[in-house]
VOBA-1610 file (N, C-alpha, C; in pm, whole numbers, padded with zeros to 5 digits, always signed):
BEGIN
Unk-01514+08141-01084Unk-01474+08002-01105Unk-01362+07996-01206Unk-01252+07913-01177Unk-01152+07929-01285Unk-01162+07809-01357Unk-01153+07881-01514Unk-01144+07745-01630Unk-01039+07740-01676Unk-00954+07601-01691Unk-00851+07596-01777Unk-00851+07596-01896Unk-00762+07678-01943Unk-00766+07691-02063Unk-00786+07556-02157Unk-00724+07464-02129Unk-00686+07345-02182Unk-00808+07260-02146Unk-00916+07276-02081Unk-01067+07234-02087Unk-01113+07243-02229Unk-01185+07121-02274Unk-01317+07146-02386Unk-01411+07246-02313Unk-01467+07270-02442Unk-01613+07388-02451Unk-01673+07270-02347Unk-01737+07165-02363Unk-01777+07060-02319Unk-01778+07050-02141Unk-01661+07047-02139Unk-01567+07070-01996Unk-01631+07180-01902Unk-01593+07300-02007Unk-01617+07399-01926Unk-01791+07474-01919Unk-01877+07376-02039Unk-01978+07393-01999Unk-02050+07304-01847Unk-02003+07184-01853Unk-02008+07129-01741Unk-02010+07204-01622Unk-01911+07227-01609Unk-01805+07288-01451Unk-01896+07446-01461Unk-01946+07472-01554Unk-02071+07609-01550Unk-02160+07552-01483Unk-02212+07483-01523Unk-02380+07443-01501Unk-02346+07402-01335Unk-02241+07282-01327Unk-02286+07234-01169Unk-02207+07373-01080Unk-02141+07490-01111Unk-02136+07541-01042Unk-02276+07626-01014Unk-02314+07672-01133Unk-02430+07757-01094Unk-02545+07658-00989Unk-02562+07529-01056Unk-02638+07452-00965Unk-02617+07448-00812Unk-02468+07488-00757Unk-02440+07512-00625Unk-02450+07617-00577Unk-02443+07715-00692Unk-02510+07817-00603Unk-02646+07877-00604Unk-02721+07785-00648Unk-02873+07817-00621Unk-02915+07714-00469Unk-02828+07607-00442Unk-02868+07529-00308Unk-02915+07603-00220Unk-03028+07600-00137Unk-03054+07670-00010Unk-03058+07845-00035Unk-03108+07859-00174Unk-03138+07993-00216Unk-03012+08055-00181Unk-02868+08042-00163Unk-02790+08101-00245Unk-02735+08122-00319Unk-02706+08257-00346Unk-02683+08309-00503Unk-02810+08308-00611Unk-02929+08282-00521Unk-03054+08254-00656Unk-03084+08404-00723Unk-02982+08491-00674Unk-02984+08619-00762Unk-02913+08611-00926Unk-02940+08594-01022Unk-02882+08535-01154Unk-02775+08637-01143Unk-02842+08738-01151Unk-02746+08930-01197Unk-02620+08884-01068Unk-02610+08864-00997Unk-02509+08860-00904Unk-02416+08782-00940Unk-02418+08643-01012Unk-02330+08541-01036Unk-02225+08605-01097Unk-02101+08536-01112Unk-01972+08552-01155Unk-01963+08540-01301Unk-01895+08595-01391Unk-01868+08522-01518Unk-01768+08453-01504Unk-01830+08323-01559Unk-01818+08193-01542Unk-01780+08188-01716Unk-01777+08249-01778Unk-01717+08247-01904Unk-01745+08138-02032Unk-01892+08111-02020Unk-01962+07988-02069Unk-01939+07980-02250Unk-01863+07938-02324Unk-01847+07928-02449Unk-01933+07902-02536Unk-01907+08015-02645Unk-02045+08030-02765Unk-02014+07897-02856Unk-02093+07821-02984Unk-02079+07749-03022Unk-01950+07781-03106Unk-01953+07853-03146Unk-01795+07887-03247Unk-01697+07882-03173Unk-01676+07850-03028Unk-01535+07841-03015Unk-01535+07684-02978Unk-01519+07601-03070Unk-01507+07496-03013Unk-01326+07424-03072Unk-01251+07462-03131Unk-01129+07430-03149Unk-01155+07324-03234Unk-01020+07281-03285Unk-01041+07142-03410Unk-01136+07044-03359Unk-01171+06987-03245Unk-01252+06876-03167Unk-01376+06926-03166Unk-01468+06866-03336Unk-01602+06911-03314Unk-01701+06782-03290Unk-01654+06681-03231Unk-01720+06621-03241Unk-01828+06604-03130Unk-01809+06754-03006Unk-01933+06781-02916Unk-02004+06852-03001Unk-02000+06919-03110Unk-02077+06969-03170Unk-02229+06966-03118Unk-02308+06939-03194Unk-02471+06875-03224Unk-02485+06909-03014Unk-02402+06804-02897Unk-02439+06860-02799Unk-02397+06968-02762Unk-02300+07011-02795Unk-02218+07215-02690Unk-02407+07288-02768Unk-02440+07241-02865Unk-02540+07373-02925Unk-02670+07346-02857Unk-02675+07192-02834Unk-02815+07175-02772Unk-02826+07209-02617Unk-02694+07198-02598Unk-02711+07220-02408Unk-02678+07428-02332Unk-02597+07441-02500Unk-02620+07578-02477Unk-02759+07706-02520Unk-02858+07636-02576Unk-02946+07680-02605Unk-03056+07621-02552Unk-03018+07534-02456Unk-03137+07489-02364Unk-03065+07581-02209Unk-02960+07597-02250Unk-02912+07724-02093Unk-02995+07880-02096Unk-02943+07886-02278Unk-02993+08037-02275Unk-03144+08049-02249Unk-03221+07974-02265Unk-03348+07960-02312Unk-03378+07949-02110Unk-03377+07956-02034Unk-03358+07931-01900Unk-03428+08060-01865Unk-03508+08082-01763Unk-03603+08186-01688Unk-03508+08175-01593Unk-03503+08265-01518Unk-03501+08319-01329Unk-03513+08307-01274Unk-03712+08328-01299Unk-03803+08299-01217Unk-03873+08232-01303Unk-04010+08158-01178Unk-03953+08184-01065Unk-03836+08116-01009Unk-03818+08153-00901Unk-03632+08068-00872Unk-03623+07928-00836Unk-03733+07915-00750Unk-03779+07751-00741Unk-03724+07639-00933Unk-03870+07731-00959Unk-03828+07654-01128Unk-03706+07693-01185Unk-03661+07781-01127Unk-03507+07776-01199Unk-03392+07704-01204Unk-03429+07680-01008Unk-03324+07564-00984Unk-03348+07432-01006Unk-03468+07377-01016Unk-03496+07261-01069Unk-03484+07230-01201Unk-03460+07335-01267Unk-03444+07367-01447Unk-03310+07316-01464Unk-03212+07409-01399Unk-03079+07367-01390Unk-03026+07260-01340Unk-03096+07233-01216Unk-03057+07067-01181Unk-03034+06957-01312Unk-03215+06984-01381Unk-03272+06856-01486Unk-03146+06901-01610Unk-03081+06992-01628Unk-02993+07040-01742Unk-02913+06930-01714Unk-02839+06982-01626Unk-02714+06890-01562Unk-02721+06798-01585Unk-02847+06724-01531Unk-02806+06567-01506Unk-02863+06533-01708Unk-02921+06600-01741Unk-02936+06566-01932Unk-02833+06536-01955Unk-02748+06653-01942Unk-02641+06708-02011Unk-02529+06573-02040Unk-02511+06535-01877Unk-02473+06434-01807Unk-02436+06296-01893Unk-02577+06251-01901Unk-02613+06201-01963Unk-02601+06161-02094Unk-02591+06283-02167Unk-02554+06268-02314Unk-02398+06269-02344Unk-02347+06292-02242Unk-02200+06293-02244Unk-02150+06161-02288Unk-02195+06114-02250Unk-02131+05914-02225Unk-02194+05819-02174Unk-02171+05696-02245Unk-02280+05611-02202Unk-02232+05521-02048Unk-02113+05591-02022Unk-02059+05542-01880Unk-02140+05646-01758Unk-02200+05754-01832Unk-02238+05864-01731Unk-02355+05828-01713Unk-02454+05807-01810Unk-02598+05744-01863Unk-02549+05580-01764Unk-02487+05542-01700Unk-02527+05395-01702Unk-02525+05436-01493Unk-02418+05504-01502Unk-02352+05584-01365Unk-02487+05609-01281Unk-02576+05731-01372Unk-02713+05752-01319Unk-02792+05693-01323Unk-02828+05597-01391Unk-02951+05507-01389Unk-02917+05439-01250Unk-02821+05362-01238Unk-02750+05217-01142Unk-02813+05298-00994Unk-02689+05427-01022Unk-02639+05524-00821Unk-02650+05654-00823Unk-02780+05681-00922Unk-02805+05811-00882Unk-02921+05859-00826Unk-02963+05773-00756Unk-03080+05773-00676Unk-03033+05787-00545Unk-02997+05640-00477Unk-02942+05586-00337Unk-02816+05706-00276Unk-02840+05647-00167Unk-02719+05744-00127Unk-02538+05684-00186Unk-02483+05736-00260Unk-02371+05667-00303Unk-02280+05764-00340Unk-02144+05747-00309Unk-02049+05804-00381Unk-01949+05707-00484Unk-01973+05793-00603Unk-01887+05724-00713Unk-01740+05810-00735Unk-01695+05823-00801Unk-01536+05860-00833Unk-01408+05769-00896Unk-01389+05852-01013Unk-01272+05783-01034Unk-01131+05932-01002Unk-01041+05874-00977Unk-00937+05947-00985Unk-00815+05821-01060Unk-00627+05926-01136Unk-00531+05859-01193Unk-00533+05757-01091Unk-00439+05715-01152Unk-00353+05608-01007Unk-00199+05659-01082Unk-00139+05712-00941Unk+00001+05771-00925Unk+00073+05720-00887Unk+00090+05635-00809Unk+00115+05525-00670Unk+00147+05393-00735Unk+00279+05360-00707Unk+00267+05181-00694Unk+00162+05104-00555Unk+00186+05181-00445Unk+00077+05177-00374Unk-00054+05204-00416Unk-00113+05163-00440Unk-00278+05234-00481Unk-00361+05286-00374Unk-00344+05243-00237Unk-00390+05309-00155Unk-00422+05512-00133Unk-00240+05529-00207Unk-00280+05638-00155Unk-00359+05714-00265Unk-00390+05658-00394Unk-00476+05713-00501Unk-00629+05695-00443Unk-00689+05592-00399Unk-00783+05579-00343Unk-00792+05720-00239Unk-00697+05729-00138Unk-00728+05855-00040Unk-00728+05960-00083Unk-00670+05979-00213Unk-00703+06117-00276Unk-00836+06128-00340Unk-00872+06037-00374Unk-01007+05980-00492Unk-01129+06018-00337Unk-01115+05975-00211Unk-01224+05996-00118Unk-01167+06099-00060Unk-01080+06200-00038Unk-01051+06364-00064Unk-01090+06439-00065Unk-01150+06396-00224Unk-01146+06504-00377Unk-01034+06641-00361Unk-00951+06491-00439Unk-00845+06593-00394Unk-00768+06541-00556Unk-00886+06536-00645Unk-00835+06452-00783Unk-00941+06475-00848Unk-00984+06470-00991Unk-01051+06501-01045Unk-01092+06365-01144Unk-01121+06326-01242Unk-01175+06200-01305Unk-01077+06231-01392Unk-01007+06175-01470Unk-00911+06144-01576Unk-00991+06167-01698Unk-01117+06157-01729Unk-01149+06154-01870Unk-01281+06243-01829Unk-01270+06307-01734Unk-01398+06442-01743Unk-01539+06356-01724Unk-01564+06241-01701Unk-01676+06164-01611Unk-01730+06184-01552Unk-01851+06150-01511Unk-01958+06228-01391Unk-01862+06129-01278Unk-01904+06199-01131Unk-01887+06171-01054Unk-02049+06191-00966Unk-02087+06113-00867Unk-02192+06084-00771Unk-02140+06138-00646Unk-02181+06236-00606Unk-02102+06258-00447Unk-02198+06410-00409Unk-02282+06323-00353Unk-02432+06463-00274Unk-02355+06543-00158Unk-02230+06489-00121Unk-02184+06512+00020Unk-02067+06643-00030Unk-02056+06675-00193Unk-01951+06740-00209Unk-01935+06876-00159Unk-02039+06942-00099Unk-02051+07089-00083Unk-02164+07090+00076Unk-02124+06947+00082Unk-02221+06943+00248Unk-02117+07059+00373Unk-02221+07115+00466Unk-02143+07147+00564Unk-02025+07049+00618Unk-02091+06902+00646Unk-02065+06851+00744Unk-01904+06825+00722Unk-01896+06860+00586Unk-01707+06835+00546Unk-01664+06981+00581Unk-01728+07067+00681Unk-01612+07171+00757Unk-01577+07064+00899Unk-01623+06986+00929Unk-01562+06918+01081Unk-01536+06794+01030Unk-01543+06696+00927Unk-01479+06616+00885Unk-01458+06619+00690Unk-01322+06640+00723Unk-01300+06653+00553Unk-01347+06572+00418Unk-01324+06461+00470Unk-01323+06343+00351Unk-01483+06325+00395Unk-01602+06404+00425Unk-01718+06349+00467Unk-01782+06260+00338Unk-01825+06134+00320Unk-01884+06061+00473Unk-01768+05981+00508Unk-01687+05982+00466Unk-01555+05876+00492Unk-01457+05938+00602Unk-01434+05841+00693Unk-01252+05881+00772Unk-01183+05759+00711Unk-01129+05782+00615Unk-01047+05644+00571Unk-00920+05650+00669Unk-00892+05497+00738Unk-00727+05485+00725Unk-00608+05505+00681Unk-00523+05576+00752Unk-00361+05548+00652Unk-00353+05499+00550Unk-00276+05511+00458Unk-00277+05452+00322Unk-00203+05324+00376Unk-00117+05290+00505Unk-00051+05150+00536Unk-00163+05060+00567Unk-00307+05130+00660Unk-00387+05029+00670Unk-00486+04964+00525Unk-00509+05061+00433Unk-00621+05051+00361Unk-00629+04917+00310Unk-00520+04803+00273Unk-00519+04690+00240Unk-00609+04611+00326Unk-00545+04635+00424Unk-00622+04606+00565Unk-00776+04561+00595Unk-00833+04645+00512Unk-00950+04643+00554Unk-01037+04607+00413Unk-00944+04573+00324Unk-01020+04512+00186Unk-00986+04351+00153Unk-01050+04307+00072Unk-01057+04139+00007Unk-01063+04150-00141Unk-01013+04053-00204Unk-00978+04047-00360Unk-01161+04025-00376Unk-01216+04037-00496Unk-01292+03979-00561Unk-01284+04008-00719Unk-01365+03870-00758Unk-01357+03812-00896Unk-01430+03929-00918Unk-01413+03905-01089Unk-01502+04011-01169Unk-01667+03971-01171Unk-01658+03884-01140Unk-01858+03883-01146Unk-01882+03899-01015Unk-01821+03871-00944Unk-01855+03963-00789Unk-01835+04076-00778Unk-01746+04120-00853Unk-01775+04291-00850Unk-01885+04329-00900Unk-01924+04280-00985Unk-02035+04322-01079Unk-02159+04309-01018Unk-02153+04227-00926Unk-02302+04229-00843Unk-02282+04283-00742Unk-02160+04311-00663Unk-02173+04415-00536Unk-02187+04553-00581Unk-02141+04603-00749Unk-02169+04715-00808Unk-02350+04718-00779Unk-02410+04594-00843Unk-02569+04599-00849Unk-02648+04640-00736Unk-02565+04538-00636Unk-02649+04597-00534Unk-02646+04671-00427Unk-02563+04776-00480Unk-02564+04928-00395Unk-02714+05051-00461Unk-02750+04942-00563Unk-02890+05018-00619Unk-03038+04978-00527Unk-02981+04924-00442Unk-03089+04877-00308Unk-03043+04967-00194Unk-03199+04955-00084Unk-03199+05070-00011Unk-03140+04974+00111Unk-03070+05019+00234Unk-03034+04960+00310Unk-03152+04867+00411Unk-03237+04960+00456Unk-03308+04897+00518Unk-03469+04867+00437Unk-03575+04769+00475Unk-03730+04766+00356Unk-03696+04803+00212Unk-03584+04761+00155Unk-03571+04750+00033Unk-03699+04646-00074Unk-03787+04665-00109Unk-03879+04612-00178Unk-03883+04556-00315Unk-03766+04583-00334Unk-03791+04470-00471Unk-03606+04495-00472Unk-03522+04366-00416Unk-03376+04362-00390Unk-03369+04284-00587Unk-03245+04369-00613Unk-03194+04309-00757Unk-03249+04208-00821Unk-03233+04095-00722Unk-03244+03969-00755Unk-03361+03902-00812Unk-03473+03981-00777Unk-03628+03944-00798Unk-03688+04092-00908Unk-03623+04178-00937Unk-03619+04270-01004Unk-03648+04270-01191Unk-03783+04266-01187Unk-03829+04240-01366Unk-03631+04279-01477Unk-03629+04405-01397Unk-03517+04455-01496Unk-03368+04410-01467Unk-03330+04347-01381Unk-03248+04261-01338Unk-03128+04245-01443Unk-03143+04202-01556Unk-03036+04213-01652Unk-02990+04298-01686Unk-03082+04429-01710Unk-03021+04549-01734Unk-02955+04634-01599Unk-02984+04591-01480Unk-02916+04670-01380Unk-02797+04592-01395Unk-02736+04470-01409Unk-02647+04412-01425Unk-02529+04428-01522Unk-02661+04450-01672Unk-02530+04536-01770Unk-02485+04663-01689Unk-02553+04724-01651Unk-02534+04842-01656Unk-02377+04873-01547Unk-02398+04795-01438Unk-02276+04788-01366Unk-02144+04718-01425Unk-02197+04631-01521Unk-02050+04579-01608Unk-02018+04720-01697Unk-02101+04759-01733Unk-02051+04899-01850Unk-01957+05046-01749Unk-02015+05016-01628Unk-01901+05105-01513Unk-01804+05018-01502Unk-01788+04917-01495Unk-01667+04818-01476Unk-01552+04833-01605Unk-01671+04786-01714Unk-01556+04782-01822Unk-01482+04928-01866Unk-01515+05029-01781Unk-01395+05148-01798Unk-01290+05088-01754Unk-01269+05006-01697Unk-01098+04968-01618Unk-01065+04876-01709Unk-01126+04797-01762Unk-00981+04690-01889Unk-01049+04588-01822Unk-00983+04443-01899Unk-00980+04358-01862Unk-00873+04305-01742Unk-00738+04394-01735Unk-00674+04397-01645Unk-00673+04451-01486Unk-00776+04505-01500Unk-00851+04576-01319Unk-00839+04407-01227Unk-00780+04480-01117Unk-00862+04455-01007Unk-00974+04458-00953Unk-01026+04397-00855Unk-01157+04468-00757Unk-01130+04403-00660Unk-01183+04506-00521Unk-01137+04477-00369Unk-01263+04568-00329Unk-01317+04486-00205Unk-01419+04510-00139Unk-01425+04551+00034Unk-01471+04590+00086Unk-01441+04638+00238Unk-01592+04538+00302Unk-01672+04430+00245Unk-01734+04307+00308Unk-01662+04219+00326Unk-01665+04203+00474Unk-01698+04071+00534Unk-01721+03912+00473Unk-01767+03948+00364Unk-01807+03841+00324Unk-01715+03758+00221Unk-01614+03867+00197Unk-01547+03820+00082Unk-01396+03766+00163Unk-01459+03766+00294Unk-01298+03748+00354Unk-01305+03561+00354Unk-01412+03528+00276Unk-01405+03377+00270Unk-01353+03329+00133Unk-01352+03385+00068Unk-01334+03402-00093Unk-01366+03530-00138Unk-01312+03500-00291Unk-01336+03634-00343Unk-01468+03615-00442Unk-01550+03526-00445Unk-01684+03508-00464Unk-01809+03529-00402Unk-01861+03624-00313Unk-01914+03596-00218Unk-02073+03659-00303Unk-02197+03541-00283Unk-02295+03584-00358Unk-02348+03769-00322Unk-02343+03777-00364Unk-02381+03944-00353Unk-02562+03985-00360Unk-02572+03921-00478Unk-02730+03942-00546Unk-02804+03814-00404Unk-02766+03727-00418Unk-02854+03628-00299Unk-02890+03704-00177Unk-02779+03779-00143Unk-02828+03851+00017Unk-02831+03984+00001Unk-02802+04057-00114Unk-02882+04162-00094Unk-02779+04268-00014Unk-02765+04386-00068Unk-02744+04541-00015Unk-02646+04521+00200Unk-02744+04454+00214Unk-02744+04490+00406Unk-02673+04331+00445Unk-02655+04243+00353Unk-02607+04126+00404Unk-02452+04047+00425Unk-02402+04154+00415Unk-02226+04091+00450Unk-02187+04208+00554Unk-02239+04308+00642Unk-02114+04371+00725Unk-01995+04384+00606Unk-01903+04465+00709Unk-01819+04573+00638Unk-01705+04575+00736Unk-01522+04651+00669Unk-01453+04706+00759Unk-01496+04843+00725Unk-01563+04956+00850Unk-01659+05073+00788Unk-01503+05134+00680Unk-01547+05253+00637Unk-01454+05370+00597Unk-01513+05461+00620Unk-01637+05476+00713Unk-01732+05618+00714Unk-01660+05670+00845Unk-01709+05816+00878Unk-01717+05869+00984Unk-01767+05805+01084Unk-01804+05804+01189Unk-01849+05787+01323Unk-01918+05947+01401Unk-01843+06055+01317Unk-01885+06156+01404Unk-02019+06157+01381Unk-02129+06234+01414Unk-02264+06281+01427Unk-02264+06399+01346Unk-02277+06448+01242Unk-02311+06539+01213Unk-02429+06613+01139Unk-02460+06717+01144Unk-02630+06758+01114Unk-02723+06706+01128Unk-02714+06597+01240Unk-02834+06518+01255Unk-02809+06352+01184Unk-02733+06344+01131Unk-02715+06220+01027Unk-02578+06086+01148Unk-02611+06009+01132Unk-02596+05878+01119Unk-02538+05828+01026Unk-02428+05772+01030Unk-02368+05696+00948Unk-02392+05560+00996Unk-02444+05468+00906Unk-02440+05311+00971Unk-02397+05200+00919Unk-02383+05191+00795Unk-02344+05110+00726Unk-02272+05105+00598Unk-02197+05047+00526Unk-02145+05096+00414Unk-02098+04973+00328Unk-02101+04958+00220Unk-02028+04847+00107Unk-01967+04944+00044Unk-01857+04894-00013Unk-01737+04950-00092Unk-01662+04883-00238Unk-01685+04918-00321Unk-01595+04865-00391Unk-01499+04966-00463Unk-01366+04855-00501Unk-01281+05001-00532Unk-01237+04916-00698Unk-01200+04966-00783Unk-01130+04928-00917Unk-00994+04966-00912Unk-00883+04922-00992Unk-00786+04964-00980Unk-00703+04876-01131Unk-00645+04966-01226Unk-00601+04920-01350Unk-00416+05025-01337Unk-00378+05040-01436Unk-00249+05075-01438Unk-00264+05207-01434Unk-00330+05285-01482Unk-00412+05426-01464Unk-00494+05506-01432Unk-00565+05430-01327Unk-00673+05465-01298Unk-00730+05373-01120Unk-00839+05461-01058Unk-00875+05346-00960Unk-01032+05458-00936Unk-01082+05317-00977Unk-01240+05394-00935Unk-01273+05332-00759Unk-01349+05427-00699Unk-01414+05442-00604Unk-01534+05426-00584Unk-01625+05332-00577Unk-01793+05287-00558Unk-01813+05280-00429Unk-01899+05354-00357Unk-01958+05341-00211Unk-02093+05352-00191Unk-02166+05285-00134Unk-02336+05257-00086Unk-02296+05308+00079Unk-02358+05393+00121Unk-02377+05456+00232Unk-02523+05449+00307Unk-02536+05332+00425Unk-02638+05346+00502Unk-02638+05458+00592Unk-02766+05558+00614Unk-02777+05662+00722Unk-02925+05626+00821Unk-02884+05698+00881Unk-03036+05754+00943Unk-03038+05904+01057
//
């Protein structure tokens, strides 16, 4: 695995862990002795920027401290690292996983390069860009087969001429609740946002992903619903209730179904985040 030099300890402990985590998937590589050096940094090299301190020592001595076996518990060891680790990084990463790290969803931010923003968005559903400030990203689909017969899996996005095309402006408190309720399941969702004891806090929690973009962001949606305004109640109907212009695949692959999808995208002078809720079956 190659690290840039110009990575934090931080960085490149990251980009350790979820690689090793990929290669324990489906018991490969669950041979430890076989792995690559991956070149994981001792606490002393951390350069003038100590202020990962207190975490580079806690997340590297909860690595070393790591068994083998058995390999089952190993990989579930390393999973629960990760997503800690994650976690303690930032309270945008901590808010990221609570909201969409359950459901099926892809998150992402990538720059924005483009007076067009479209074509930052098509690099951002790619991954063909990385997060600007070293951020978790949400994306189960990143190391799926099914992206050897479609690349951008679960997405075939449009041309960057159509992508306008198929989006609607919305206000900032409509973003904020179509953010909410991609934390609902598409279909027998049992307790939708709206009736939800914790309801306020799923709500902060999607303004605290929002407020990475400024007060100057955009937001544009791929519902139906917003093609009436850019208000369209979100929390009232719930996850499955506005239709979509899709951006998913259509192909069939491994058995999976693509069926439905909400989208929201952000977009500020530097940046354009990517939010997607993905119905399957």
């Amino acid at each position: 695995m190659h690290v840039s030099a110009a990575e934090s300890p931080l960085d490149r402990v990251d980009a350790y862990l979820e690689a090793l985590w990929d290669s324990l998937q489906d018991g490969v590589g669950d041979d430890l002795g076989a792995l690559p050096d991956w070149g994981v940094p001792d606490p002393a090299d951390q350069g003038p920027d100590r202020g990962g301190e207190a975490l580079l020592s806690w997340v590297l001595g909860r690595l070393r401290s790591l068994s083998p076996e058995p390999k089952e518990d190993f990989r579930r060891q390393v999973g629960t690292l990760l997503e800690d680790f994650r976690r303690r990084r930032s309270p945008w990463n901590a808010a990221a996983l609570r909201l969409l790290g359950d459901p099926y969803t892809f998150v992402a931010t990538g720059p924005r390069r483009h007076e067009d923003w479209a074509h930052d968005v098509l690099a951002v559903m790619h991954r063909a860009v990385a997060d600007p400030r070293g951020w978790i990203r949400l994306d189960g689909d990143r190391t799926n087969t099914a992206r050897h017969t479609v690349a951008a899996y679960p997405f075939d996005p449009p041309a960057a001429s159509e992508v306008l095309h198929r989006l609607y402006p919305l206000e900032v408190e409509a973003a904020v609740c179509a953010l909410s309720v991609m934390s609902e399941e598409w279909q027998y969702e049992p307790a939708p946002v709206r009736s939800r004891p914790d309801r306020d806090a799923v709500l902060a929690d999607a303004r605290t992903l929002l407020d990475r973009y400024g007060p100057t962001a955009r937001y544009w949606t791929n519902a139906l619903s917003a093609a009436r305004g850019p208000a369209p109640d979100f929390l009232a109907t719930g996850l499955p209730g506005h239709g979509s212009h899709s951006f998913l695949t259509r192909a069939y692959v491994n058995g999976i179904d693509l069926l439905d999808d909400l989208g929201l995208i952000a977009v500020n002078r530097n940046e354009v985040g990517v939010f997607w809720a993905i119905g399957a079956s």
